[in-house]
N, C-alpha and C positions, 0 to 999 in steps of 0.2 A: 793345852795339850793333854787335859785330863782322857780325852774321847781315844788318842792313840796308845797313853800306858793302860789303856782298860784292854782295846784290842789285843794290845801285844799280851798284856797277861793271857786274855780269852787263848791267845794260839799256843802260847805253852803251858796250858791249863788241857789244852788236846791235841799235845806233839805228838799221842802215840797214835792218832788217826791219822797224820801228813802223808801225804802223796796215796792215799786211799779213796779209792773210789766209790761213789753213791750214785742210786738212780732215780731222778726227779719224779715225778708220777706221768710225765709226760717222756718218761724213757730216755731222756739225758743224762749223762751222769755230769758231776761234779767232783769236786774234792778241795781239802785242806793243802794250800799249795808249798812244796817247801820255798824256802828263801832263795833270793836270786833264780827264781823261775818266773812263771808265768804260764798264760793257759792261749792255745789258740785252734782253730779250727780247723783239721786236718783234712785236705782233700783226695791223697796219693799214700800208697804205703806199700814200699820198696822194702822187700826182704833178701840182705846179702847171707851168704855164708863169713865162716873165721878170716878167709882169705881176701875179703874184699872183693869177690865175683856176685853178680846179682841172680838171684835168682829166681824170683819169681816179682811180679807188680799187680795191686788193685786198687779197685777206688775204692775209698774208706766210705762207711753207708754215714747217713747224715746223723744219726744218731749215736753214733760208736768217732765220731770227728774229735770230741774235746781231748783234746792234748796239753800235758805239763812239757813245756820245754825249758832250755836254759836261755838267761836273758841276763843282758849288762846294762846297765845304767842306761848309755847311749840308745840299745836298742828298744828298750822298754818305751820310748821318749819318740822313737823315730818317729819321723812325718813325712816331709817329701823326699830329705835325705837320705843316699841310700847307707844304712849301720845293717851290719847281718847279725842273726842270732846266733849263736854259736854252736848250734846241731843241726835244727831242723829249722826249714826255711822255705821260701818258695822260690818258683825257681828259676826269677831270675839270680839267684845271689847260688843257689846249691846246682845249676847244670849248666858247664862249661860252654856247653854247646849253644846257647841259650841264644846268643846273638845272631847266628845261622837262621834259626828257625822263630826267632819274633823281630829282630832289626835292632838297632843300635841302643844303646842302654847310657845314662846320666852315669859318670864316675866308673868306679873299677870293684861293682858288686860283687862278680865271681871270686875275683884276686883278696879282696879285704878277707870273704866269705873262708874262704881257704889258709889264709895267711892267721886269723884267729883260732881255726882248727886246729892248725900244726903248733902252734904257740901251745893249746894247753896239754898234745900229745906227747912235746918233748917238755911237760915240766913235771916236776917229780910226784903230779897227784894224777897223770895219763893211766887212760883204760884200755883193755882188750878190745872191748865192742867198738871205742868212737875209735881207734888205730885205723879199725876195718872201715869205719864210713870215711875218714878220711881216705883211705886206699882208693876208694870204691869214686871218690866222687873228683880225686884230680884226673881221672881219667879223662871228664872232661863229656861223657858219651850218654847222660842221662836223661836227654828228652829223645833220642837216636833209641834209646832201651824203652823209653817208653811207648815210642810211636811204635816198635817194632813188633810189643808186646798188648796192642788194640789200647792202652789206658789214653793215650794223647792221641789227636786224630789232625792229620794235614789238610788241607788243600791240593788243587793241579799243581802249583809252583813249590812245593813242599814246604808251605810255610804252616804253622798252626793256624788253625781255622780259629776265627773269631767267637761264630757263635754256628749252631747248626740248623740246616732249613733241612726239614727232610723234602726230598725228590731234588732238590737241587744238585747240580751239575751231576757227580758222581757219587752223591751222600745215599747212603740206604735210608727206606722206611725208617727203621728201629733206631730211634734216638739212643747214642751210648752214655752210660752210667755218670762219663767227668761232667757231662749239661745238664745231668739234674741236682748234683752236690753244688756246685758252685755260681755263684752270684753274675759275676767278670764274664772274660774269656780264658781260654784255658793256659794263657800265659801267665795268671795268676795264682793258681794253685799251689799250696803249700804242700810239700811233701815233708812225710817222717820216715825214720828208719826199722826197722827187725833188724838183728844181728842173731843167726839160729848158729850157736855152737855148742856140738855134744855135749851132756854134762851139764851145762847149762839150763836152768828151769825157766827163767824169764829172760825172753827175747825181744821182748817191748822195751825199748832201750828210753820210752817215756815214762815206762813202770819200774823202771830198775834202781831201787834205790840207791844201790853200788853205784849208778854213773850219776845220777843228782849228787849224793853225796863227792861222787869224783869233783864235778865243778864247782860245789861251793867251797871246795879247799884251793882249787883254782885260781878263783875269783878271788878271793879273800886275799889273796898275796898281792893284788893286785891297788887293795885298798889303802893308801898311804897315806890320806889328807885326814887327820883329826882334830875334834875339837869336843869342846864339852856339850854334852848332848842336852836338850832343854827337855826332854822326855823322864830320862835317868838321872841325870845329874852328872854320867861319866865320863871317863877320857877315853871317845871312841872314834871307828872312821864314820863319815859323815856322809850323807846323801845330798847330792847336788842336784837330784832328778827323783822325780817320786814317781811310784806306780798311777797309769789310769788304765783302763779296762776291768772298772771296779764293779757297774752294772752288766756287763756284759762281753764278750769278747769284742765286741766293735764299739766301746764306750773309749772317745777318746779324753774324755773330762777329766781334772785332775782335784783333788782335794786340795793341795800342796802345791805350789807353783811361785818361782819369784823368779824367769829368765826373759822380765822384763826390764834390760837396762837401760833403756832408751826411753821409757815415759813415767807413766807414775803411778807403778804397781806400789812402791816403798819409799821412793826416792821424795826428799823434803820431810821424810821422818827418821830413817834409818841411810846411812852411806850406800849400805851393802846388806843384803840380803840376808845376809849370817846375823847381821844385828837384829833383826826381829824374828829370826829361828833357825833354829839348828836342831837338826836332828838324826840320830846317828842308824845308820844303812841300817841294822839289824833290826832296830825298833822300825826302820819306815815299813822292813820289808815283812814284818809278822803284823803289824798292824795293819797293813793295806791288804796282806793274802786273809788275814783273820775277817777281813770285812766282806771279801771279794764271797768266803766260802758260809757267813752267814747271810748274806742275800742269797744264795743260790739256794741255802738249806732251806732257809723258812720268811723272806723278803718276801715282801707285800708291792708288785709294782705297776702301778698306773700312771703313765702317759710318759714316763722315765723318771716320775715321784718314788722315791725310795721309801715305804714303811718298815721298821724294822724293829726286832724285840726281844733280845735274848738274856739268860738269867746267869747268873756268876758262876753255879753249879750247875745246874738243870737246863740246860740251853733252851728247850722246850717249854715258855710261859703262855698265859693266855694272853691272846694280842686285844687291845683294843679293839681294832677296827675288827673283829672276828664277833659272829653273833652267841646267845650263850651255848646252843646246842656243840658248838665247836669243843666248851668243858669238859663233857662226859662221852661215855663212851656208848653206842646204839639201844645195848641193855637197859642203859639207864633212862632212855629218851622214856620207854615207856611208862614209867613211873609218874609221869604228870603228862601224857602226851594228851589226852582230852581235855575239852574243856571246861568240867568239874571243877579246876584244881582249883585251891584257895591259893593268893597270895602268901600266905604265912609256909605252905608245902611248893611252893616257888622259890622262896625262899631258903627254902631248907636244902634244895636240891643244887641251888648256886654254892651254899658255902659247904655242902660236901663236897662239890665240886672241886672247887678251890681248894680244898684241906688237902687233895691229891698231891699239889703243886705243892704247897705248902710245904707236908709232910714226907720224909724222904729216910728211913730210917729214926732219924730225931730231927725232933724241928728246927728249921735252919733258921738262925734269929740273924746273923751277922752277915747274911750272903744277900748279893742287890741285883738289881731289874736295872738296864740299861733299854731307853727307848732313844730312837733315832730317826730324826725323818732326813733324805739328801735328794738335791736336784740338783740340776742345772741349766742354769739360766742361758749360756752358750755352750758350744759344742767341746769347749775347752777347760770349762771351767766347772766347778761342780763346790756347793757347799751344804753344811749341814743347815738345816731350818729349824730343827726342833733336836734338843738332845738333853735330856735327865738321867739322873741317876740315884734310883731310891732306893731304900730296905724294901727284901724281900716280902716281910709280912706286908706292910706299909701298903706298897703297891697293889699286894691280892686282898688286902681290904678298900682299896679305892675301885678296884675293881665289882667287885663285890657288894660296893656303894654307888654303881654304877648302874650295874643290871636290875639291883633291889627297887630301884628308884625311878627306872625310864622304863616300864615294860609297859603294853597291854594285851589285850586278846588278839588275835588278828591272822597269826603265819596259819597254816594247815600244812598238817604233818598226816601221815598214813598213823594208825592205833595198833593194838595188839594183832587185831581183827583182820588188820589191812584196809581198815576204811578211813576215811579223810576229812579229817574232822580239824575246830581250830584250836590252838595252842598257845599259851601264854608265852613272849617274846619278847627282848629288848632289841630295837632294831639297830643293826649295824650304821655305822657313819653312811657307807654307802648306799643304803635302802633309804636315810634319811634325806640322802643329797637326790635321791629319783622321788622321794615325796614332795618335795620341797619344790623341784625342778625338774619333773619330768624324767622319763625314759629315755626321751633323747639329749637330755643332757650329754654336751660332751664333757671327754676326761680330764679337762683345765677344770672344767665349772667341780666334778666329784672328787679331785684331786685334792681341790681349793680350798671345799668343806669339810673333808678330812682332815686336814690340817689343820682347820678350826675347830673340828669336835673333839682334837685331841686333847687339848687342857681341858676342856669340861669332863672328861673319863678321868683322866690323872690324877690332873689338879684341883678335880672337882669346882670350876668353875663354873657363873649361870651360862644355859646355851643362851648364844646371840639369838635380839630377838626379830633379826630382820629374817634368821633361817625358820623360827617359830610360824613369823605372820606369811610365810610364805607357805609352807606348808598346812595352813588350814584353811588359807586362800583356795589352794587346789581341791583340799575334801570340801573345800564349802559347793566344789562348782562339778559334782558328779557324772554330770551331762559333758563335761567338757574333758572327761578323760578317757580317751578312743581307746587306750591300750586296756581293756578292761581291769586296770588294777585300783580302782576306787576304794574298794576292800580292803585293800592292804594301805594306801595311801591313809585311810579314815586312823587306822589304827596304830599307824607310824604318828601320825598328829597328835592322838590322845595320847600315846606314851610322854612327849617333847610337849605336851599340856600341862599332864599329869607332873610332868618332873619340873614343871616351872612354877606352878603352884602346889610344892609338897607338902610344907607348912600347914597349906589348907587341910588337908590329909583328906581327897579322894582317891573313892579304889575304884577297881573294875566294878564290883557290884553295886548294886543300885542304890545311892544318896534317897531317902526317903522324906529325910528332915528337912535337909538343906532348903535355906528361902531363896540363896542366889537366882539370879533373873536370868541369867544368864544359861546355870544349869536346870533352869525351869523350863523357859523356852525349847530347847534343846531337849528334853519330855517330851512336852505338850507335840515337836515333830515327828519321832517316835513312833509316837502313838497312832499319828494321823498317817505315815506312812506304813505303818505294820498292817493298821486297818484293811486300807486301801489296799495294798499290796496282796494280801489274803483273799480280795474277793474278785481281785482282778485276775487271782489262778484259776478260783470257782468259775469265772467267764469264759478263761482259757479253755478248761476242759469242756462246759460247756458246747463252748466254737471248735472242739476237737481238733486244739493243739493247737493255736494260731496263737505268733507270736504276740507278747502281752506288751501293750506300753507302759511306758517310767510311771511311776506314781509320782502324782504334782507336789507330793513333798519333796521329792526329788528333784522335780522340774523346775521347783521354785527355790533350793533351798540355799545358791546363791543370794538371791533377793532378802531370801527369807533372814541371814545375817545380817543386812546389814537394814533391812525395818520390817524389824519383827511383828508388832502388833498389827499392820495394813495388809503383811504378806499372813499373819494366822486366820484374819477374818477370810482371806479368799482360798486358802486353803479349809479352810475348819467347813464352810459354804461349800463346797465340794464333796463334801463328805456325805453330804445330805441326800441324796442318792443311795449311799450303799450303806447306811445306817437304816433308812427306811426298808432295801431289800433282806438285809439281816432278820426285823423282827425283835423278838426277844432276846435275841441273840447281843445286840447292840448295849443293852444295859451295862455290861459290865466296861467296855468301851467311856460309855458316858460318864459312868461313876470316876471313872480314872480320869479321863478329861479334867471332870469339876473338883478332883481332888489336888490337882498339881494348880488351876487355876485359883484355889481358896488361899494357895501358900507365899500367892503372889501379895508383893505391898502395892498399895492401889496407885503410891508414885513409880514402881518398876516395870509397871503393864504401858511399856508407849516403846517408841520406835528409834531408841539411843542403838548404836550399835552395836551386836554381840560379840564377846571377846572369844577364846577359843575354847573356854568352860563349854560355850553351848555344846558343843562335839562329845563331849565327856557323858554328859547327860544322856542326849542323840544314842549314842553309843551303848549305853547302858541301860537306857529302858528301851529300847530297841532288844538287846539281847537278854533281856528279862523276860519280856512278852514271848520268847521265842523258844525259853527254857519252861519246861515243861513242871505241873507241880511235884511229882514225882522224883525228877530230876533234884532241884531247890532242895524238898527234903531230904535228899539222899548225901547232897553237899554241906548241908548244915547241920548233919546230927553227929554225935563224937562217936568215939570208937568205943564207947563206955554205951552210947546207944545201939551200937551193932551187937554190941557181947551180951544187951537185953532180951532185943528182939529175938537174935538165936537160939537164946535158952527160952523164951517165952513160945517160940515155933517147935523146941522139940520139946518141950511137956504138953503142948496140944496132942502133939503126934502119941 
């Protein structure tokens, strides 16, 4: 039960944000919910006066829908049964009338709906505003005020219409407002209330902290059954029923559940349910709102996979799965956005990053990083998959030891300039699962390998290496990736290379020593591909612009992994062509050739297959030949060489 006293602390670690609201970047809000509430989506919003007379009705816009309402065990839990909420509801349980105008109803939803109303008006924690909605709603006449007021729309028989055809029977063109908010037909719709009394500042009887705080004294009186809580330790009331609607308003999943007594959720280990947990309503109810309101803040969700990652003090950590640009802040992109930058000034920029996080006034040594992954496997049921909890430092050093460690050349970012150049990058879980697998992967397959890259970030364990040979599988085969992202796939590979062989200690820049056969080969294509490639644009311009084909390094360089020395003779044999039309030009070409083939042992020049070293090599004298000498020098002299050259240019001057 560690994962709920972490929550509950998280939520009263930020009581004084409850019942406050936030707006997503996609214009939703959210919030911190108080206890014994819950959140739903509002379709109708009925504004009475003091006296309980209606006054005015509209449909609430899709965006402005999320509602805190009040909720009892029962209702939180309901399914087909009908439990009312105890405000706001829909309407078959809040309009009297309701059976007139949709046909016969399961139980006695209005009557319940009503009879818990009046129960918390006459107990000694009753408010002014819900008086008035109770007033307002025994009347009995509230889909009659609706239809009257255009928000509900009938049929010839005056029943509510199902769903709307425009030009049908006597329906106007202009589709109304209740068919584009709501999913159903209009006998589903939940409606909330206004209460506008003089004097009064807040008339959102959903915002009014007076009436939440009215019902959880309510409520509370209500809670009689104690036991000792396995969360605290104390003699409190206990929860029977636990919050779901944890991912989302329509999440019926539950964390917590044992009202299986009939098969064998417990039974054959425990008598009763209580024996293998208890846990008391307060702690369920700030633990499960404390969950509900960090997925909305900053939850990572794919395919209904929960990612999530919030810090003891600082709720805002670097996620995992987030790439490093996510650290810093746009100013600071540019400080290594070309691609100059050394590894060592890659580095530097990750753990200033970090030190943000880190540092917060004074450095937090004692404060921890909780991660969490939650799914669920049925519609009903919901568990956690991955859940830690480590020191703050701890954590932004594993992190830290993450990005240090798996990066290479590859993303393209716009520069000071606004031009588009590439950037040193550690790639996200998710860019790895579309290297690995495709674009079209679906969200089981990206969902799956997130999961699994999460202990290699953390817990720094090795990546698996069926995700490794999978992804250099696809750079081996450039021809065969439609979605032109070869580019980026090459460069997700070398990083998930580079990080499997780090010991070896290759970088981005170019291995000159190294005898590996592996990263020799992986040159020697390089080269024969840069060649090629360069004189096949000279043809292009030539043929005034006609599109150029793949150079057979390319072509081959499937084959070319896995027999190397049969696939270099018919490529190297290709080249003979545009070596001859070079000229002079070609020498420096050939020297480079015969320097990488001198470094070969005469037993590693044969046709065993290449591991994913070749790509690294490929990769790097590739973008060696491509960098300019000017360039090279510029990245390689110190700042001790800039402060020469300057003084040395103004005593010229």
């Amino acid at each position: 039960m560690n994962w709920l006293a972490n929550l509950s602390k998280t939520y009263d670690d930020h009581a004084k944000v409850v019942g406050q609201f936030e707006t997503k970047k996609n214009g939703k809000e959210y919030a911190l919910i108080p206890i014994s509430h819950t959140t739903q989506t509002a379709h109708i919003e009925v504004h009475l006066d003091g006296e309980g007379n209606i006054v005015k009705a509209d449909v609430v816009d899709k965006n402005d829908g999320n509602t805190i309402i009040p909720c009892t065990e029962a209702a939180a839990s309901r399914t087909s049964a009908p439990v009312p909420y105890p405000l706001f509801d829909k309407l078959m349980y809040v309009a009297g009338d309701y059976t007139f105008y949709c046909g016969e109803v399961k139980g006695t939803p209005y009557q319940d709906y009503i009879a818990q109303l009046k129960a918390w008006c006459e107990s000694p924690f009753s408010h002014a505003k819900v008086q008035s909605v109770l007033t307002y709603v025994s009347k009995g006449t509230l889909i009659a005020d609706l239809v009257d007021r255009g928000v509900l729309h009938t049929d010839n028989r005056g029943k509510l219409l199902d769903k709307w055809v425009a030009g049908s029977n006597d329906q106007a063109s202009d589709k109304p407002k209740i068919f584009n908010v709501i999913a159903s037909d209009q006998s589903g719709a939940f409606v909330r209330f206004r209460v506008n009394i003089p004097g009064e500042p807040e008339s959102r009887l959903w915002r009014d902290a007076s009436v939440q705080q009215s019902f959880i004294q309510f409520y509370e009186m209500s809670l009689q059954d104690k036991d000792v809580c396995f969360v605290t330790g104390e003699y409190l009331p206990v929860a029977d029923k636990h919050a779901s609607r944890i991912r989302h308003s329509g999440d019926k999943s539950k964390l917590i559940s044992a009202n299986d007594s009939s098969g064998f959720t417990f039974r054959g280990r425990f008598r009763t349910s209580r024996e293998a947990a208890v846990v008391s309503y307060e702690v369920s109810q700030k633990g499960h709102n404390a969950l509900k309101w960090l997925i909305d803040k900053q939850g990572t969700t794919i395919d209904g996979k929960v990612f999530l990652v919030w810090g003891s003090t600082n709720l805002n950590m670097p996620e995992p799965q987030k790439d490093n640009f996510n650290l810093w802040d746009d100013e600071q992109d540019e400080v290594f956005i070309d691609g100059d930058t050394t590894y060592k000034e890659y580095a530097l920029q990750v753990r200033k990053a970090l030190n943000g996080f880190r540092y917060d006034g004074e450095y937090q040594s004692k404060h921890k990083v909780t991660i969490m992954i939650l799914d669920a496997a049925t519609p009903g049921r919901m568990s956690i998959m991955y859940y830690q909890r480590v020191d703050q430092n701890e954590y932004l050093d594993r992190i830290a030891a993450w990005h240090e460690s798996c990066y290479w050349l590859y993303r393209y970012r716009k520069n000071k300039n606004g031009k588009q150049v590439r950037s040193i990058s550690t790639p996200t879980p998710e860019e790895i699962a579309f290297a690995a697998y495709g674009r079209r992967a679906s969200d089981k397959i990206v969902k799956g390998l997130m999961e699994r890259m999460l202990p290699c970030i953390i817990d720094q364990r090795p990546i698996p290496l069926d995700i490794i040979r999978s992804a250099v599988h696809r750079a081996s085969n450039p021809v065969g990736i439609e979605d032109g992202g070869w580019e980026e796939t090459l460069g997700i590979s070398c990083a998930l290379v580079r990080k499997h062989h780090e010991s070896e200690g290759f970088e981005m820049t170019l291995n000159t020593e190294t005898a590996d056969r592996n990263y020799l080969f992986g040159r020697l294509l390089a080269v024969a591909d840069v060649l090629e490639e360069r004189e096949l644009d000279r043809e292009k311009v030539r043929s005034e612009g006609a599109n150029r084909r793949a150079t057979n390094a390319i072509r081959y360089m499937n084959v070319f992994s896995q027999r190397p020395q049969r696939t270099w003779k018919i490529i190297y044999e290709s080249l003979h062509p545009h070596l001859n039309r070079m000229g002079g030009k070609a020498s420096n070409y050939n020297r480079l050739i015969q320097e990488i083939s001198d470094k070969f042992k005469i037993e590693d020049f044969n046709d065993r297959p290449l591991s994913g070293l070749y790509l690294l090599g490929y990769s790097s004298q590739r973008n060696d030949l491509y960098t300019s000498k000017k360039d090279k020098e510029a990245a390689a002299a110190t700042p001790e060489d800039h402060e020469e050259n300057q003084s040395m240019e103004q005593g010229d001057n």
